[in-house]
N, C-alpha and C positions, 0 to 999 in steps of 0.2 A: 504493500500500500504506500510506502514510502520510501524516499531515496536519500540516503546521507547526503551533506550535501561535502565538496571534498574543500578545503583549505589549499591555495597554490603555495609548491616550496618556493621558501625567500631566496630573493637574489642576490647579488652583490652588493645592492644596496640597498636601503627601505624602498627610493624610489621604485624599485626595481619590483616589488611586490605589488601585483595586480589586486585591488579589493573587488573589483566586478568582471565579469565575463565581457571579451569584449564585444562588441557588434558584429553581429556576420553581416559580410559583406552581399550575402545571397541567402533567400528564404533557404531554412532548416524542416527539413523533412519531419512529423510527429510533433511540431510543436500544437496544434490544436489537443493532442492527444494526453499532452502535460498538463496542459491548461485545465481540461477538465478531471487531470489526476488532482491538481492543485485548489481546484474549486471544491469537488467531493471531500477533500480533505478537511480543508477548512472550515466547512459548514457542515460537515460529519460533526467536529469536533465542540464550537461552537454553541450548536442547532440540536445536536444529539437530544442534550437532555430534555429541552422541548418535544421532541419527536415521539421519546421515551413514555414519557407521561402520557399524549394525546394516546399513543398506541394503546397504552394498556388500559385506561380507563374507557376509548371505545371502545374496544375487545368487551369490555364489560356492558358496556350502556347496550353493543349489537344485540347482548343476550337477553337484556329486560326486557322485549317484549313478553318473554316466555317466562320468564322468573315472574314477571307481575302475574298472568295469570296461575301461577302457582301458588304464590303468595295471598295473593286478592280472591282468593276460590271461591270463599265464602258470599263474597259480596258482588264479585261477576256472575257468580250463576244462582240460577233458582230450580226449584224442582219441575222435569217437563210438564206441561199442560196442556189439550187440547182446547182450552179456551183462554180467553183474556179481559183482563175489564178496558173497557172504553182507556184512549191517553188521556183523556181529561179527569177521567177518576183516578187513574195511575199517579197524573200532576197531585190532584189534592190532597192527596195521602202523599205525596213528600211534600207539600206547602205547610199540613199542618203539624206534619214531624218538624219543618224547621223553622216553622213559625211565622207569625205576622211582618216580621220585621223583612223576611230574606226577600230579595229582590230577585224574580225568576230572570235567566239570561238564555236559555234556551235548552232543549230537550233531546235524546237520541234515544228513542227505542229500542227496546229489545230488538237485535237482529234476524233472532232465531229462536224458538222454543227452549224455554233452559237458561236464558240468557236475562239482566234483568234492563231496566229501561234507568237512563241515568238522565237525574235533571239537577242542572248548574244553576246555582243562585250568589247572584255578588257577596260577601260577605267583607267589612270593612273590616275587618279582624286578620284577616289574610294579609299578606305580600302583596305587592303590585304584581298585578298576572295571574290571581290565583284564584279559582273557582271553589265552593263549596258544592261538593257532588252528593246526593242522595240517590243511593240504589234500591230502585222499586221491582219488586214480584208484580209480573206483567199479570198472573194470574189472580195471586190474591191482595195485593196493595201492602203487603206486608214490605216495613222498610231491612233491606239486607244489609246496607250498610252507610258511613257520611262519614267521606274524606275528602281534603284538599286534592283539588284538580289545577295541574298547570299546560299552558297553550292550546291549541286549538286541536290538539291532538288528545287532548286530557289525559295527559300522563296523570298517574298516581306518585304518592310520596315517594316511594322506592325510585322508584325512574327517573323523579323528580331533582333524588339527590344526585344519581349518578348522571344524569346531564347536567347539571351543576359543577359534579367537578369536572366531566369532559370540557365543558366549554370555557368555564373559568375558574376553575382551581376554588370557588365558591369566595373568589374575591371582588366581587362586582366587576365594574364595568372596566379596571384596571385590568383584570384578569384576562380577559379578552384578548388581550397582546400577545400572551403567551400560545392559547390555541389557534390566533393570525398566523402569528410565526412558524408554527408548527404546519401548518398546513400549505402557505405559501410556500415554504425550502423543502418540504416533504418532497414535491412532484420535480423542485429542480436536482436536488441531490438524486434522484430516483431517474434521470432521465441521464445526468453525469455520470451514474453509475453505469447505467445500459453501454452510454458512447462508452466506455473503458473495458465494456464487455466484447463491447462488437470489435475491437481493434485487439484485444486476447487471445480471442475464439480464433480471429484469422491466423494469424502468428502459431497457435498452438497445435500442436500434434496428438494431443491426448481430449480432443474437441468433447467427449462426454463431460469429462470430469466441471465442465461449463454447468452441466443441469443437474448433478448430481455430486454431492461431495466424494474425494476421494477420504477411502475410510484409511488407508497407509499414511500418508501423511502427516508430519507430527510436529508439533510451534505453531510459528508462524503460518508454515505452508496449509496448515491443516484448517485454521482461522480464518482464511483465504480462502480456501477452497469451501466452506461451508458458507461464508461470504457471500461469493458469486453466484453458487445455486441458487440460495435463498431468495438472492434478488433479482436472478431471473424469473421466479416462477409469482414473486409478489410485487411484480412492474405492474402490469395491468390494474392492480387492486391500490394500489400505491398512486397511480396517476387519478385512477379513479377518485379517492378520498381528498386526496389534494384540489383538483378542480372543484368538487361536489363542496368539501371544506370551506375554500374560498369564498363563496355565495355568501356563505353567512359572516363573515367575517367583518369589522367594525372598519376598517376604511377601504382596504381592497373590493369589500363587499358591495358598496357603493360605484366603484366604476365598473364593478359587472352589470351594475344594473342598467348603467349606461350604454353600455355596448348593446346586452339584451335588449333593453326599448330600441335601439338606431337599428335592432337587425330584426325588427317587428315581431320578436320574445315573450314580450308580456302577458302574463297571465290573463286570460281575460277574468274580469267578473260581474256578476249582474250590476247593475242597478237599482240601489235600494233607497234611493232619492223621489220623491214624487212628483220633486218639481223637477227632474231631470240632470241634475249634477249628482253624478256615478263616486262612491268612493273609493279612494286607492285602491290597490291589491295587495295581497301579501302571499306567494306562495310559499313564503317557508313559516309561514305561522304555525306548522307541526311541529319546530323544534325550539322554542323559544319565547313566540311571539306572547304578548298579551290574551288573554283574554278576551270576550267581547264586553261591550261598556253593557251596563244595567239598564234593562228593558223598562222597569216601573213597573206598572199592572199590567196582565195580561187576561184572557178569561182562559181558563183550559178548554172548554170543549172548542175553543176556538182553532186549537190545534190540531186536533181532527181533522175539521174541515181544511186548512189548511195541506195537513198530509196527504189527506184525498183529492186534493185539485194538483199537488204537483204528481201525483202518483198519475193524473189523468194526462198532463202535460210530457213531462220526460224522466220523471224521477222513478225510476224501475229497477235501484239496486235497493236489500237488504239492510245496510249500513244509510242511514240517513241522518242530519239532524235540521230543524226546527228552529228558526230563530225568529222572535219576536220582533217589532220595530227599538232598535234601541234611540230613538228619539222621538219626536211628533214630527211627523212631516215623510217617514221613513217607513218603507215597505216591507211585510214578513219574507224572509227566505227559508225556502226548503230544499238540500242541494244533499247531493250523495256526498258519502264520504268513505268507498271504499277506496283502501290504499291499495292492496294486494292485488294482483291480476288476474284479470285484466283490470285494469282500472277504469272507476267509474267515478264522475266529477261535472256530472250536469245538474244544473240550480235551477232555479224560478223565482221571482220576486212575485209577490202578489199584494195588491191594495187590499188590509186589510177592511176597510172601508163598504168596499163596492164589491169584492170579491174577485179582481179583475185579475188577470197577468199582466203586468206592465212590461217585466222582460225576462229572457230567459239566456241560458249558457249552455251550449252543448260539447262537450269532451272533445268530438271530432271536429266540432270547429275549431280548434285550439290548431295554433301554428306550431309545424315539427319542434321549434327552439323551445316552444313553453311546452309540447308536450314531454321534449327532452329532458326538462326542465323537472318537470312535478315527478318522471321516474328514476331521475338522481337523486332527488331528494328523498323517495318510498325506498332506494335501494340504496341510500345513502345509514338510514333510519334502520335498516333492517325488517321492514314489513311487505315489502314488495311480492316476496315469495317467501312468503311463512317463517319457518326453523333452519328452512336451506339457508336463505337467504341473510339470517342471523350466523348461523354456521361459518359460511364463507365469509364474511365480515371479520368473525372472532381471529379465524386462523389468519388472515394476511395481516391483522392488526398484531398477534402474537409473531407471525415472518417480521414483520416491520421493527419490533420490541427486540426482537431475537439479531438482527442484522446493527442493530444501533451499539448493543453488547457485543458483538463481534469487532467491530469496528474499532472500540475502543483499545479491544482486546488486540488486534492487528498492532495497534497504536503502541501498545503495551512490552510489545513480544520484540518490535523492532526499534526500539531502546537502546543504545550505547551502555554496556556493564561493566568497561574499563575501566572507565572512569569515576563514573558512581551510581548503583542500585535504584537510583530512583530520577537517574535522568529518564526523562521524555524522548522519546524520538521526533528527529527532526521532519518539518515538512518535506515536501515535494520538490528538486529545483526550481530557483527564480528563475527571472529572467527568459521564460518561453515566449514573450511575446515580441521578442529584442529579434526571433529567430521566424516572426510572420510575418507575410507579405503587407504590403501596406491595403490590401484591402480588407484582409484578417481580421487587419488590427479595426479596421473603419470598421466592419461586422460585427465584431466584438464589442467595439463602445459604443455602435448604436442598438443592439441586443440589451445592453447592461442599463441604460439610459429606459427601453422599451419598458421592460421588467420593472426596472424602480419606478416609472411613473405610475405601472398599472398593480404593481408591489410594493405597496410603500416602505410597508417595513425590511424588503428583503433589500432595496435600496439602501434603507438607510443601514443595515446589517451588513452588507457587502461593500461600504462605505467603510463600516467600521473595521471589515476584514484589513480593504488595504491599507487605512491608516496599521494594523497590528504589522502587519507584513511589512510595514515600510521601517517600522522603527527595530523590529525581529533584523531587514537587512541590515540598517546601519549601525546595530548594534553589531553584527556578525562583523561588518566590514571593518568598524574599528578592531573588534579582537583580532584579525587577518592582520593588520597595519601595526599592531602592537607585539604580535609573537614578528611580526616580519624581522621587526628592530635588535 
């Protein structure tokens, strides 16, 4: 992974000691190939421990979907039935469990027999973003359970907390930086690593030992070779999380959005304005977002009705939920909310008033870029395709955790122990870019420039690399000019 770097013998006279390599006179063959040994390095080194953490805590968070309903058994299901009470009786037997005061914000029925019907009420007692959920027996109105619901995805507490620390180590909005970071350098170190792969594999005579660790092997070599594999077979999963990552991320995330709108991306969504101003979107409200604001009164049987006219309209998946006007002025929505596939995510706005449809949304009208969009995000989350789906998340979040360890360990093995036990090994050779054509070099700093403006943190990190590197040389250079004497 590394290459000492060598010290020139001194000459006749200090003069006479070279402290930098000099300029080749004509482009040097492999220097891109350095470059990106020297980049993977550094931000291996750096970045690692970000990476670390994000890894293992998704690893975790992919698996809550399925931990939650093990955990939450009691209060997701109910005993089967072949009949059910009205949703409006469902409503009032959780309004009078939670009382006068709770403010209804919307409702998701039971999907299935067995299942129970859960309805949100704001509670000012809560966090910003937090719902209070009561679980109704679709059958007999008996309450199953009332726990804090957060985003629009209604995680429960469990899930609650480990998306907390996935996203920020549960230090507010500081926190954020950390899983920026991790996510923006994730996909470049992950693509640095592949070029280092693909320039190995050519060169190499033993081309398996690329997808498969050699088990002979032993040090270094062995740390290396388990390296490589690993990171070929967790590229895909790796790029994957890294783009998906970035969406949500607190400034990056922002000029995705921008791109997304200019490349006509945007999710669509109803209009729940009566006087015709549409509000924002938000597709990643499953991992994060707020809540919905507080409805006020609502009547229940009015949700019936409701679910029966989008049911007549386009709402035909299982998974649904109900949302009341959350202001005056503001139209009821009733829209699917199956994540898993196929996915279903057609709405309907309807005047509560008049009983009209003002406007509706349909899935396949959604542009390839938002449909792309809302299945990174389901297979981002781990819901997309069930246990599989969480499954493969776990394991390349564990490759990922597993190659950050190696790396270090690479780092560790190829140490100087002449001199003393606990030196560091040295990076990568400087000076690779002394040895690129001048157009290399133009691609490189407009590449580096592209990245930081649409990266900002990895900018400002890859900033802070060359200032390390620059004082690492002129550190080296004086001790070179000092043994010269």
């Amino acid at each position: 992974m590394t290459t000492t770097q060598s010290v020139p013998a001194p000459g006749p006279a200090p003069a006479a000691a070279p402290s930098v390599a000099p300029k080749s006179a004509k482009p040097q063959r492999g220097w891109f190939a350095q470059l990106l040994l020297r980049l993977h390095f550094y931000a291996g080194v750096f970045v690692g421990p970000f990476i670390l953490v994000a890894a293992v805590s998704g690893g975790l968070y992919a698996l809550t979907p399925t931990i939650e309903q093990v955990v939450y058994a009691e209060t997701l299901r109910a005993p089967a039935s072949d009949t059910q009470l009205s949703l409006g009786d469902q409503i009032r037997a959780a309004q009078q469990y939670a009382g006068d005061d709770a403010a209804l914000t919307l409702v998701r029925p039971a999907a299935e027999s067995g299942r129970t019907t859960r309805v949100l009420f704001a509670d000012p007692s809560l966090d910003a973003g937090v719902s209070r959920a009561v679980f109704v027996d679709p059958a007999t109105g008996e309450i199953r359970g009332d726990l804090p619901s957060y985003s629009s995805n209604e995680e429960l507490p469990f899930r609650t907390w480990v998306s907390g620390l996935h996203r920020t180590l549960h230090l507010g909005e500081v926190g954020r930086i950390y899983s920026e970071l991790a996510a923006s350098w994730l996909g470049i170190i992950a693509l640095a690593g592949f070029g280092l792969w693909l320039v190995r594999i050519r060169k190499s005579r033993t081309k398996k030992d690329f997808v498969r660790p050699n088990r002979k092997y032993r040090g270094y070599r062995k740390s290396l070779s388990w390296h490589t594999s690993i990171g070929a077979w967790v590229l895909l999963g790796a790029l994957f999380l890294s783009v998906t990552g970035i969406t949500w991320s607190q400034f990056a995330g922002g000029n995705v959005g921008v791109v997304r709108t200019a490349l006509g991306g945007t999710t669509p969504r109803v209009d729940t304005s009566l006087d015709g101003n549409a509000p924002a979107a938000d597709e990643h409200a499953g991992h994060g977002a707020p809540a919905t604001a507080p409805s006020g009164e609502a009547n229940p049987d009015t949700f019936d009705a409701m679910l029966a006219i989008g049911q007549r309209i386009n709402v035909n998946a299982s998974q649904v939920q109900i949302e009341p006007p959350s202001a005056p002025g503001q139209a009821w929505v009733v829209k699917e909310i199956k994540s898993n596939f196929p996915t279903e995510a057609d709405a309907v706005a309807i005047n509560g008033s008049t009983m009209e449809v003002v406007d509706r949304v349909d899935f396949r009208g959604f542009s390839l870029l938002a449909k792309l969009t809302r299945w990174g995000i389901d297979l981002h989350m781990g819901v997309m395709f069930g246990f599989v789906n969480q499954l493969v998340l776990f394991l390349v979040a564990v490759g990922i955790a597993w190659l950050v360890v190696l790396g270090y360990l690479m780092w560790w093995r190829r140490r100087p122990t002449r001199t003393s036990a606990l030196e560091f090994a040295k990076p990568p050779r400087r000076g690779t870019l002394r040895g690129a054509p001048w157009w290399g070099i133009g691609l490189v700093l407009l590449g580096a420039i592209g990245i930081g403006v649409m990266l900002p943190l990895v900018g400002w990190t890859l900033a802070g690399f060359v200032v390390v590197d620059t004082v690492v040389g002129w550190v080296q250079q004086r001790r070179a000019v000092a043994n010269a004497r």
